[in-house]
C-alpha positions in Angstrom: -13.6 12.0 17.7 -12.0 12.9 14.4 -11.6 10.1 11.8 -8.4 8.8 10.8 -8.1 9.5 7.0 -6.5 7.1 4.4 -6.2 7.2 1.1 -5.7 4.6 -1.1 -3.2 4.7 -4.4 -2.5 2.7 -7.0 -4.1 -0.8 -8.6 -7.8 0.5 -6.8 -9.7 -2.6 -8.5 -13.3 -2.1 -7.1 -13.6 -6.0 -6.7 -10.9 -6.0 -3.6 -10.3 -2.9 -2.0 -14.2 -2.2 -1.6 -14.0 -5.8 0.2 -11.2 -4.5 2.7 -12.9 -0.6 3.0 -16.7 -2.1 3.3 -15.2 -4.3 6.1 -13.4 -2.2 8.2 -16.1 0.3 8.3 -18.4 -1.9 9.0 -16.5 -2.6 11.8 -15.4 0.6 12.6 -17.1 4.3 12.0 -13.4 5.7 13.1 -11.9 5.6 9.8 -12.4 7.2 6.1 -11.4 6.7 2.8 -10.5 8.6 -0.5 -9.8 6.1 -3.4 -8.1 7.4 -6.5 -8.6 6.1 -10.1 -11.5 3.9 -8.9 -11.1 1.3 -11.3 -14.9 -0.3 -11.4 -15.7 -4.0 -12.8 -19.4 -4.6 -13.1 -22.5 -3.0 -15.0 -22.6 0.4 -13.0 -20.7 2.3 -11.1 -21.9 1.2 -7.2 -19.4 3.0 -5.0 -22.0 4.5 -2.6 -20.5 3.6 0.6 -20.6 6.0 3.4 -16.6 6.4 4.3 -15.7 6.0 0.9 -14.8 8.8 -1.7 -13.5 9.0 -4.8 -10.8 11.5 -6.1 -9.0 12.3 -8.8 -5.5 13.4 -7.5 -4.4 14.4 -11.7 -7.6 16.1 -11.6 -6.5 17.8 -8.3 -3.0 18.5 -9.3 -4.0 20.2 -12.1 -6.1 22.5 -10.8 -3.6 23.5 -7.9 -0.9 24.0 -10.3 -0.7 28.1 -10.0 -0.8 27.3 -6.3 2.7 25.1 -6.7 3.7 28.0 -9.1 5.0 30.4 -6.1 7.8 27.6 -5.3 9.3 29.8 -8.3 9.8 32.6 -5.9 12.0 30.7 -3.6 15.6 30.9 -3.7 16.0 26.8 -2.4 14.0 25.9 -5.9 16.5 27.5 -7.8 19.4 26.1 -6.4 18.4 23.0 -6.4 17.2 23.4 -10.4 20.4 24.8 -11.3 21.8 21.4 -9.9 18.9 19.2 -11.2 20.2 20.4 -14.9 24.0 20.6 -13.9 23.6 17.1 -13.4 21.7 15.9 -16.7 18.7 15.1 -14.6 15.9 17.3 -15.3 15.5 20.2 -18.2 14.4 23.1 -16.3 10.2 22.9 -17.0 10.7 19.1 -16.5 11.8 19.8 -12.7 9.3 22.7 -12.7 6.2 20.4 -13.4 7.8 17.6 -10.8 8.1 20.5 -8.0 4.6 21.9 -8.4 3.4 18.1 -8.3 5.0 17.5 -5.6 3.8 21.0 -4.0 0.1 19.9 -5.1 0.2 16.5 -3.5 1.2 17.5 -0.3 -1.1 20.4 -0.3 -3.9 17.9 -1.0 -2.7 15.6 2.3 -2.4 18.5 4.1 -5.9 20.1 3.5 -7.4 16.9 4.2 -5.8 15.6 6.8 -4.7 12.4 5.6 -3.2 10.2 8.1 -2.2 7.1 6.1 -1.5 6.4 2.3 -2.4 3.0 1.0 -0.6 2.0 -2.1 -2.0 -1.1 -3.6 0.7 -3.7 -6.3 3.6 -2.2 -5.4 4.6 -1.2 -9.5 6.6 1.7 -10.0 3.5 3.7 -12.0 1.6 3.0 -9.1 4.3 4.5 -6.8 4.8 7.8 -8.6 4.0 9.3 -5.1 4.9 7.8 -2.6 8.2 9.8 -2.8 5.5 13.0 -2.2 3.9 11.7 1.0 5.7 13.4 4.3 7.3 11.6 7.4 4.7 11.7 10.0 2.1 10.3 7.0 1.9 6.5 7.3 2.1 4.7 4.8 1.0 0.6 3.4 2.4 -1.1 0.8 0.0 -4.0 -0.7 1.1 -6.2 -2.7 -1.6 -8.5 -5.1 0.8 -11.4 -6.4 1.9 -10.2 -10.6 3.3 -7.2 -9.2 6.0 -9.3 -7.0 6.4 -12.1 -9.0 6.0 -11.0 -13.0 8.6 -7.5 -12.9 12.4 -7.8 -12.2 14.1 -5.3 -14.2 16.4 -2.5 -12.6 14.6 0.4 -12.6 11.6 -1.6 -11.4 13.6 -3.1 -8.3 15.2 0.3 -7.4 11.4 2.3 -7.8 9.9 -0.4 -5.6 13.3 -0.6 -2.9 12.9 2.9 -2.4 9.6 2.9 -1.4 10.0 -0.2 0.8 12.7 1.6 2.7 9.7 4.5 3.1 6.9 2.1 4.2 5.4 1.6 7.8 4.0 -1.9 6.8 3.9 -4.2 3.9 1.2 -6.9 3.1 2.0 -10.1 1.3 -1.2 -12.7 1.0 0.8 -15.7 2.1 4.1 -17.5 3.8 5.4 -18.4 0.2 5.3 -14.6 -1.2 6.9 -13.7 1.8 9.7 -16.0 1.0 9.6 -15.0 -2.6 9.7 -11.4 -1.4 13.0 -12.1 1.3 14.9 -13.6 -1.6 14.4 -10.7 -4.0 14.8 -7.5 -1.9 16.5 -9.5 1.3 15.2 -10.1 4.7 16.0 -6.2 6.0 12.3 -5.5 6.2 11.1 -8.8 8.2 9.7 -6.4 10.8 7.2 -4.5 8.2 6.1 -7.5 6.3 2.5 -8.9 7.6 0.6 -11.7 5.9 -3.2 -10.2 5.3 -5.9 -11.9 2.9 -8.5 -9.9 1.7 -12.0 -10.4 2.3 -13.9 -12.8 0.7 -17.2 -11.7 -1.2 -19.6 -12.8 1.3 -22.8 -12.0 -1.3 -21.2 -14.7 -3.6 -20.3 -16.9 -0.8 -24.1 -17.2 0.4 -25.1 -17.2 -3.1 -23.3 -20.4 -3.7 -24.9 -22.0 -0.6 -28.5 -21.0 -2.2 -27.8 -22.6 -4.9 -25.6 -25.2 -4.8 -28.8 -28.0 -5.0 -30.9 -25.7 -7.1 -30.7 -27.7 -10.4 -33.3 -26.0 -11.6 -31.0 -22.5 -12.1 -27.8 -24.5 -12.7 -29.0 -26.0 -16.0 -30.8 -22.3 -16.8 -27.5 -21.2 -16.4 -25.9 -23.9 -18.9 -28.5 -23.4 -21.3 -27.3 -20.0 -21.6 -24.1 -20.7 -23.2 -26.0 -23.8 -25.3 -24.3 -26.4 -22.5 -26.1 -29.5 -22.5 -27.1 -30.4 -18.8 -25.0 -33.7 -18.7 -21.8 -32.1 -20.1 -18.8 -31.8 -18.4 -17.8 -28.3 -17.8 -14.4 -27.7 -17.9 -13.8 -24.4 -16.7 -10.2 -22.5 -18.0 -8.9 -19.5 -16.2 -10.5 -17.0 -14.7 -10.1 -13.7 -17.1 -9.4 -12.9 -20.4 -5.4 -12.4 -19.3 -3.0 -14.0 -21.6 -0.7 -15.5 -18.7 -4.0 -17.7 -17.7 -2.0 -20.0 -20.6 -5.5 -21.2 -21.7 -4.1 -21.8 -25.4 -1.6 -24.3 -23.7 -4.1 -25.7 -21.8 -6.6 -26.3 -24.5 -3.4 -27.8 -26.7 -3.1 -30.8 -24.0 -6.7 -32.1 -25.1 -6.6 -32.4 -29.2 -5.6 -35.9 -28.6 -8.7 -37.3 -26.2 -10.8 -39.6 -27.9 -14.0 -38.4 -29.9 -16.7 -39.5 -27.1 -15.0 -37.8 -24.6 -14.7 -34.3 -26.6 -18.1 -35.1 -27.5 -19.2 -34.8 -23.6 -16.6 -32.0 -22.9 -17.3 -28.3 -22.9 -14.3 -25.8 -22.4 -15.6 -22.6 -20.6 -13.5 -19.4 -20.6 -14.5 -16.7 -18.5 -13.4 -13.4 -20.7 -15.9 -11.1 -18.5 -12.6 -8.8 -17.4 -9.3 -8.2 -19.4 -7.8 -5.5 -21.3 -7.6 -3.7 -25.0 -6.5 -6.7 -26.1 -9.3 -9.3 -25.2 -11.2 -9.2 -28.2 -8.0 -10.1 -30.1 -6.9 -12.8 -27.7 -10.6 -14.5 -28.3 -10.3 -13.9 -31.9 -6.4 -15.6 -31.8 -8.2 -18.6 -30.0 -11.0 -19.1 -31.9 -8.5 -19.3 -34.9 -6.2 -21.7 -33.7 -9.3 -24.4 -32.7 -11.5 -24.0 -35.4 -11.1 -27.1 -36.7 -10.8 -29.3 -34.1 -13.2 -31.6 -32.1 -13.2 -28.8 -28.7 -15.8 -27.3 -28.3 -14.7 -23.8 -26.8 -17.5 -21.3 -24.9 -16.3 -18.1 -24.2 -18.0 -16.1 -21.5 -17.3 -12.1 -22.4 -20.7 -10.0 -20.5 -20.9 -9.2 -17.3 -21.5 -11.9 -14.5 -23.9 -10.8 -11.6 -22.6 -12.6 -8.5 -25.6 -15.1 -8.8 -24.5 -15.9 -12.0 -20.9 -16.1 -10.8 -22.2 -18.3 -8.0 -23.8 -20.7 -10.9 -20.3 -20.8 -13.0 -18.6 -21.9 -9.4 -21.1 -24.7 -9.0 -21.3 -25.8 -12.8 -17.6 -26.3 -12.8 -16.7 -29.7 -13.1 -13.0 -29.3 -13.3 -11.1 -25.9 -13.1 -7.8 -25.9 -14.4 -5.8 -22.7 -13.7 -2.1 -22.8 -14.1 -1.0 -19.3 -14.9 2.3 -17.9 -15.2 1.8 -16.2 -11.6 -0.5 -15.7 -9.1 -0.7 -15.0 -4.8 -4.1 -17.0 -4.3 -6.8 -16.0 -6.9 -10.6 -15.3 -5.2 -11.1 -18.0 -8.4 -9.4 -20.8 -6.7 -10.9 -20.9 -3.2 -14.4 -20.1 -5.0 -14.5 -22.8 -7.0 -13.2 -25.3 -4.3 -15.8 -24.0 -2.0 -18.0 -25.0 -4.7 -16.9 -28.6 -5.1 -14.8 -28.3 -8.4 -11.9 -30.4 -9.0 -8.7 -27.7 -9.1 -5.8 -28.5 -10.9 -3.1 -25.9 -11.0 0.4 -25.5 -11.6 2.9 -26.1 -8.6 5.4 -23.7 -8.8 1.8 -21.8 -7.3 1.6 -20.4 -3.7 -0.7 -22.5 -2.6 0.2 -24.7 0.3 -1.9 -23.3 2.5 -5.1 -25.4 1.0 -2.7 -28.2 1.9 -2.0 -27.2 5.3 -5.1 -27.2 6.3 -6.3 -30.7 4.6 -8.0 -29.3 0.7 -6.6 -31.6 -1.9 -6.2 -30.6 -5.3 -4.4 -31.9 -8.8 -0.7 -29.9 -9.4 0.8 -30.3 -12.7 4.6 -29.7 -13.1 4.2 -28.6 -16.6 1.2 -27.8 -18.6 1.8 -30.8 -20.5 1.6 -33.2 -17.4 -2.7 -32.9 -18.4 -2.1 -35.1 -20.8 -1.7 -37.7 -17.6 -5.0 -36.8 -15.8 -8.1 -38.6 -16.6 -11.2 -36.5 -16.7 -14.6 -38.1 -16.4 -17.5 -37.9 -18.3 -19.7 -40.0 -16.0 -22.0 -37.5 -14.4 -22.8 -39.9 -11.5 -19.6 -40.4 -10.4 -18.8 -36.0 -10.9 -22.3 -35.3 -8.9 -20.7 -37.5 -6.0 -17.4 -36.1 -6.3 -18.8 -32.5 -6.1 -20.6 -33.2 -2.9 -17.3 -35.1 -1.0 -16.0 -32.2 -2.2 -17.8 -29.3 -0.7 -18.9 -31.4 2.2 -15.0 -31.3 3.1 -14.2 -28.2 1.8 -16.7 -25.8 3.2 -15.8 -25.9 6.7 -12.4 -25.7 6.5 -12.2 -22.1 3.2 -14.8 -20.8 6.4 -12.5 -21.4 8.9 -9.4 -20.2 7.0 -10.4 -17.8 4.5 -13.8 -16.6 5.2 -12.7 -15.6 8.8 -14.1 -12.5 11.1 -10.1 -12.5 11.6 -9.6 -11.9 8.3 -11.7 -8.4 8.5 -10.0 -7.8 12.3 -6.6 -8.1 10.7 -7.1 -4.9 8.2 -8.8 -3.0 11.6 -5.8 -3.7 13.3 -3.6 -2.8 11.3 -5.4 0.8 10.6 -5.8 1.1 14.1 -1.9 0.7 14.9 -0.8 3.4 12.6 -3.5 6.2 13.4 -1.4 9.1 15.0 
């Protein structure tokens, strides 16, 4: 039986589509996949899976570009370029380089047989194109949470409509987005839209259950970053991403008392960001100098052991940023036993709905109300209530066999 081929454009962050490939496969030997701009977070570059490839579509439009060239030799290319620069639109090598791309593309699909495109944070670069990708070729739209809820300019919303109007199916990661979703582009695609997770790490899951009473690797691990073992770790963020607000955050607590700062270590994990992270760190470090915090920054590369160790050293996590669809962070660090307090314009009910509790905060401010402990008996016992209750109930939810069913599904019902 041939394999149904997909390919996959767009945000291609290793540390979730590999999650959603890896699992379908695993479950299924009918399907493979070509991944463009794999965009890899981690030491080295593992993508070794068998089904999954790597491309380079510029790469491949490039080299295909005499190939496009014989569209000059057609008489509907000319008509339509006379037109194209009649109307302002295009010069006549601007509409000559978007033909041949779009000639190249569709050479490319055609060659190798691919059956379904799979945009991921539905952006208009990462859409460039979809416009490209012909009728009987199926096509996803994925969206990751910033890219619905941080862009609302025109050209953005007319980009992004367009291509709704051209998808098969759209994935939102929970009832909320949805919501968000029908009240900026209307409720007209109700019958496309399906809620779909992604797969949790399971490596860092079982890693967490290894060594959630291992003390002996949890205060290695605070030693590290020169944390005493009876300190409070206050964990802020999860990235080096400005919109994590952790300069607000860190504002709410130059008031405590001495003896609590004293006891109180504010972890930032910078280990992922952008050409700006080392300026960011730089601007915080700046502002907090002289005051009583006293502000660790990780900035190399966790393994997911140590990941696992971060989860379970957390005391409190407080992330409240500007946006965000339900961060692998959050449900991590709860599985873990941390204390979450987030922001509550968040879409997060769903820990609510099925019995988590966690601390929401109507403005970043509103931390100046919550007490934080410094009593490591009581935080030790809290930590276990904690995971002892929510454990079961991330496994059951978010950590689901369903969850990996769900993509195979949804694969399955658009193969031709």
């Amino acid at each position: 039986m041939n394999k149904v081929k997909i390919l996959s454009l767009g945000l291609n962050q290793s540390n979730f589509i590999e999650r959603i490939y890896r699992e379908v496969l695993r479950l299924s030997d009918s399907f493979s996949f070509y991944v463009d701009s794999y965009d890899y977070f981690g030491e080295t570059d593992t993508l070794n899976i068998e089904g999954i490839s790597k491309v380079n579509l510029k790469l491949i439009i490039r080299r295909s570009f005499f190939y496009g060239f014989k569209i000059v030799f057609k008489y509907s290319f000319w008509k339509d370029a006379f037109w194209e620069r009649l109307l302002g639109n295009n010069s006549f090598i601007s509409y000559l380089k978007f033909r041949i791309k779009d000639k190249s593309f569709t050479k490319f699909l055609k060659n190798e047989g691919v059956q379904i495109v799979h945009f991921h944070s539905i952006i208009p670069s990462n859409l460039k194109h979809i416009h490209r990708v012909p009728k009987e070729v199926k096509v996803i739209l994925t969206y990751w949470g910033s890219d619905l809820l941080r862009f609302n300019d025109l050209y953005h919303q007319k980009v992004v409509l367009n291509a709704l109007i051209r998808a098969d199916v759209i994935t939102l990661q929970n009832r909320e987005m949805v919501e968000f979703f029908n009240v900026k582009y209307g409720r007209q695609f109700q019958n496309k839209i399906r809620i779909m997770y992604f797969p949790a790490e399971k490596t860092l899951i079982n890693c967490i259950k290894k060594n959630i009473n291992d003390t002996s690797s949890i205060n290695h691990f605070k030693n590290k970053f020169l944390i005493n073992e009876r300190d409070t770790i206050i964990t802020v963020g999860h990235n080096a991403n400005r919109n994590d607000n952790h300069i607000l955050i860190l504002d709410q607590f130059l008031e405590l008392d001495k003896k609590s700062l004293e006891n109180m270590v504010f972890l930032l994990p910078f280990t992922y960001g952008n050409k700006h992270t080392k300026i960011y760190r730089e601007e915080i470090l700046s502002k907090f100098i002289n005051s009583k915090l006293r502000i660790k920054f990780i900035v190399d590369f966790l393994t997911l052991e140590e990941l696992s160790l971060l989860r379970i050293s957390t005391d409190y996590f407080i992330y409240i940023p500007v946006s965000d669809a339900m961060s692998a962070s959050v449900t991590e660090g709860l599985y873990a036993g941390s204390e979450l307090i987030t922001g509550c314009w968040l879409p997060y009910g769903k820990l609510r709905r099925i019995g988590i509790n966690y601390q929401e905060v109507e403005k970043i401010s509103d931390l100046k109300k919550i007490t934080f402990s410094i009593e490591q008996k009581y935080l030790i016992e809290k930590k276990n209530r904690n995971r002892k209750k929510n454990q079961n109930l991330i496994d059951n939810e978010f950590h689901s066999e369903r969850i990996s069913q769900d993509w195979l599904n949804l694969y399955t019902s658009l193969r031709a």
